[in-house]
C-alpha positions in Angstrom: 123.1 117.6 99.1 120.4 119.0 96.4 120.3 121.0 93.9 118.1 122.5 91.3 119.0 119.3 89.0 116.6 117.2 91.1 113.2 119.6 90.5 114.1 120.5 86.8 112.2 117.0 85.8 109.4 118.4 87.7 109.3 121.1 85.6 110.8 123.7 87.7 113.6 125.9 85.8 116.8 126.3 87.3 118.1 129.6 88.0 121.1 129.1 85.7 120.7 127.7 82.4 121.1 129.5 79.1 118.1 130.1 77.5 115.6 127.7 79.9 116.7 129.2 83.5 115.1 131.8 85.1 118.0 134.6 84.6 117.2 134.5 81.5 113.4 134.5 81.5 112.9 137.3 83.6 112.3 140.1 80.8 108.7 139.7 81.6 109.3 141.1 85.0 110.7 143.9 84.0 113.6 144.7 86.6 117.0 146.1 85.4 118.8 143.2 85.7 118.1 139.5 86.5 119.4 139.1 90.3 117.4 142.3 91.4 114.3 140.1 91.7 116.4 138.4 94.6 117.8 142.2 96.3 116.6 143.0 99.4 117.3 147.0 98.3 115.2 146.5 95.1 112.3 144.3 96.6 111.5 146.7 99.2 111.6 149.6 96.4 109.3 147.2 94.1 108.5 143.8 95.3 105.6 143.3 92.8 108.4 141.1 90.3 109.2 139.2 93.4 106.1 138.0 94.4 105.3 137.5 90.5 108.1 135.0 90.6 106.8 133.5 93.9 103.5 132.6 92.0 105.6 130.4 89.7 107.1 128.8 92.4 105.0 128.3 95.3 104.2 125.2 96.8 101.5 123.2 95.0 102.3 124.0 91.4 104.6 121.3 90.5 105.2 117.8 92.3 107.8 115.7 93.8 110.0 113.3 91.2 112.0 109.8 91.5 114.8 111.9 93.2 112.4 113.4 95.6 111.2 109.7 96.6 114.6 108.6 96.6 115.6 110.7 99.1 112.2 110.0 101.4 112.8 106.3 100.6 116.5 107.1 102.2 114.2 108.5 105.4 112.1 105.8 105.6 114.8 103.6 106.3 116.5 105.4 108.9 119.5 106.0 107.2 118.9 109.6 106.1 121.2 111.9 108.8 119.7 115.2 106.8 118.9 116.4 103.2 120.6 119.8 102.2 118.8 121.6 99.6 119.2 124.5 97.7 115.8 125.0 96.6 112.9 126.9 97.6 110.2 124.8 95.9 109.2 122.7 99.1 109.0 119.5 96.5 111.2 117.5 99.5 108.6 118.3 102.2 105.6 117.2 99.3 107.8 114.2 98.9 107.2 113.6 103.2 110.5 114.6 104.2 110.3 115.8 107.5 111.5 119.3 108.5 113.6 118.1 111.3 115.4 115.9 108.7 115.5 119.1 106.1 118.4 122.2 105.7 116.3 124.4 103.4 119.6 126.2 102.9 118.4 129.1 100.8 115.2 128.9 102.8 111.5 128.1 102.6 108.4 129.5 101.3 106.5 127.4 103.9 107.0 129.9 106.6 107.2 134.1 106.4 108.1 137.3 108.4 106.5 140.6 108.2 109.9 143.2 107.1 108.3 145.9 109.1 107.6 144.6 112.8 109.1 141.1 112.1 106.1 138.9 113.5 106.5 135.2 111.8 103.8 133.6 110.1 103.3 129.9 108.4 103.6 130.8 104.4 100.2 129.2 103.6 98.8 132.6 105.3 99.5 134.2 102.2 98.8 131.3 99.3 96.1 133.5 98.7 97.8 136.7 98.0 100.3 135.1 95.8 98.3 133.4 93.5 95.5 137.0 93.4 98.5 139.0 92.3 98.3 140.6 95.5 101.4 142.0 97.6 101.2 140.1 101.0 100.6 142.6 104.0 100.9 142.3 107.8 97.3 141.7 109.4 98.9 143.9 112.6 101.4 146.5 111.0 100.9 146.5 107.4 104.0 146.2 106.3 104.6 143.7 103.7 105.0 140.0 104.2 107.7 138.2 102.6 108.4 134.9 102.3 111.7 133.3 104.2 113.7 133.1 100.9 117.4 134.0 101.3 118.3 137.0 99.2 121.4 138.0 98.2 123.5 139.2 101.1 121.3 138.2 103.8 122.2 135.1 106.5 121.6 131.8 105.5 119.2 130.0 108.1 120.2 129.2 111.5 120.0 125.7 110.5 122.6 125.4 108.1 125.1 125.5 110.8 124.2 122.1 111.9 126.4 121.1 109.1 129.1 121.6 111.8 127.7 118.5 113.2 126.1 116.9 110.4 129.2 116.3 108.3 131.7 114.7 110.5 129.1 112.1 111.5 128.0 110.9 107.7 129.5 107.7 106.2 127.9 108.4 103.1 127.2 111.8 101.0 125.0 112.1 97.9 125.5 114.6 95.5 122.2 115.0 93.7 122.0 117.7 90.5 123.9 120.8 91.9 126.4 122.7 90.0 127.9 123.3 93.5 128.7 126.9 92.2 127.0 128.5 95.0 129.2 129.2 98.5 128.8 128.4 101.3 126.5 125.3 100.2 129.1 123.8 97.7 131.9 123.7 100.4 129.9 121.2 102.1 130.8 118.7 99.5 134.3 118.9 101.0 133.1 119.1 104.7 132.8 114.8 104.8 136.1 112.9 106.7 137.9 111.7 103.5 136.9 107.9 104.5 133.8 108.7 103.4 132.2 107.8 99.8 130.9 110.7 98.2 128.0 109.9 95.2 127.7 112.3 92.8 124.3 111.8 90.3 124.5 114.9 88.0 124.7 116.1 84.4 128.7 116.5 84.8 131.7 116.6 87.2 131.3 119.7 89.4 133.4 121.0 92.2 136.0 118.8 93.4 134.6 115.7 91.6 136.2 117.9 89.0 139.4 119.1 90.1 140.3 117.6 93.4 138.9 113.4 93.3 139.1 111.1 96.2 140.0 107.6 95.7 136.0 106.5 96.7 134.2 109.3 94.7 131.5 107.8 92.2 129.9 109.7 89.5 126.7 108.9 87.4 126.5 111.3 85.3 123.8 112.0 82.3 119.7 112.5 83.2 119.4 113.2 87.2 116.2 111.2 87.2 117.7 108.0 85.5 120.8 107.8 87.5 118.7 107.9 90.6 116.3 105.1 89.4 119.8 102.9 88.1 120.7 102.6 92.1 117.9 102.2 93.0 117.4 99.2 91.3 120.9 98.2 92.2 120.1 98.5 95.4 117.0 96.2 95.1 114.8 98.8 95.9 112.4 98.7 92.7 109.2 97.7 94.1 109.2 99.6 97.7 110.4 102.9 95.3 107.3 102.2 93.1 104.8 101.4 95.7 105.6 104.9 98.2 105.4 107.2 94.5 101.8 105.1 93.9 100.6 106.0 97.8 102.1 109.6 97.7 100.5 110.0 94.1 97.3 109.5 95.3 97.4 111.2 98.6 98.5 114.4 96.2 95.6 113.5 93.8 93.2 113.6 96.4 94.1 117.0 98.1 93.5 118.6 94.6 90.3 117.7 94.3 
């Protein structure tokens, strides 16, 4: 399980924080209060702050971090069952996580759907738009094209009920920089058979590592980013960590030029 803790090193804001999250720097999109950006009522009223916010966001702008790579490093090796995020930054698919493997749980800007005649497209149709300050449209209705982010009070992805099958088959669950403040995602953390070690890398105790500890939960708490890279050198996994970063580094480097 991910949270917005593992993308702040990339530079990404959380939503959260006072004074550095996006709540509160949301003045310059002048909306009446900081969760309308994320209304369906007020985005089809106004969806220019929306897609202002997209541009921010969108895929491309910022790249994947040690956490990322752990957590491909964990694919690689055939012991990653699935990666539950809460983002919408796509850094986990940069990092070469596959989307079978993914649970975007508050959804993806990789893929879109027209709100007028529903017709799907793949997000990149609209790069385009986003970064000309352009509202996306419908090449067949018109209507405008939004991104598959979950807003407030719609469904969460079909895919997040795979969790029902997911859970009960882990032996191991990482926690990795969520304030797990957020339902239903932060239930999840309880969704594990109690046998099972539960990792929690994060700035503090959240949840139940807070108020309701097993007798195998481990916290490393402090910088996301550092207590990632301390097991992964106690897990002797130093030089293959080093050597993907290298490779996906310059894979990225060469698509920007």
């Amino acid at each position: 399980m991910a949270g917005a803790g593992i993308s702040t090193p990339s530079g990404i804001p959380d939503f959260r924080s006072p004074g550095s999250g996006l709540y509160s720097n949301l003045e310059q999109y002048d909306i009446p209060y900081p969760e309308a950006i994320f209304e369906l009522g007020y985005f089809f009223v106004n969806p220019k702050p929306f897609f202002m916010l997209a541009k921010e966001l969108y895929p491309g702008n910022y790249r994947p971090n040690s956490a990322h790579y752990f957590l491909r490093l964990l694919h690689d090796k055939g012991l990653l069952l699935r990666l539950y995020t809460q983002n919408i930054d796509g850094l986990e698919r940069v990092a070469g996580i596959p989307p079978d493997r993914l649970v975007e749980a508050h959804g993806t800007f990789a893929t879109a759907t027209c709100t007028v005649c529903q017709r799907n497209f793949p997000g990149e149709d609209f790069r385009g738009d986003v970064m000309g300050d352009r509202i996306p449209r419908c090449p067949v209705c018109t209507g405008v094209v939004k991104p598959d982010i979950v807003f407030f009070g719609e469904q969460l992805p079909q895919r997040f009920l795979l969790h029902l099958t997911d859970f009960p088959m882990a032996d191991l669950l990482f926690v990795i920089g969520t304030s797990l403040e957020v339902e239903p995602f932060a239930s999840l953390a309880g969704a594990v058979r109690s046998s099972v070690p539960r990792v929690l890398i994060n700035r503090e105790l959240v949840g139940p590592f807070a108020w309701q500890q097993r007798h195998n939960d481990v916290a490393q708490l402090g910088d996301v980013v550092g207590g990632v890279e301390k097991l992964v050198e106690l897990l002797g996994w130093n030089e293959e960590m080093q050597t993907l970063i290298q490779k996906e580094k310059e894979k990225l480097d060469a698509k920007d030029k």
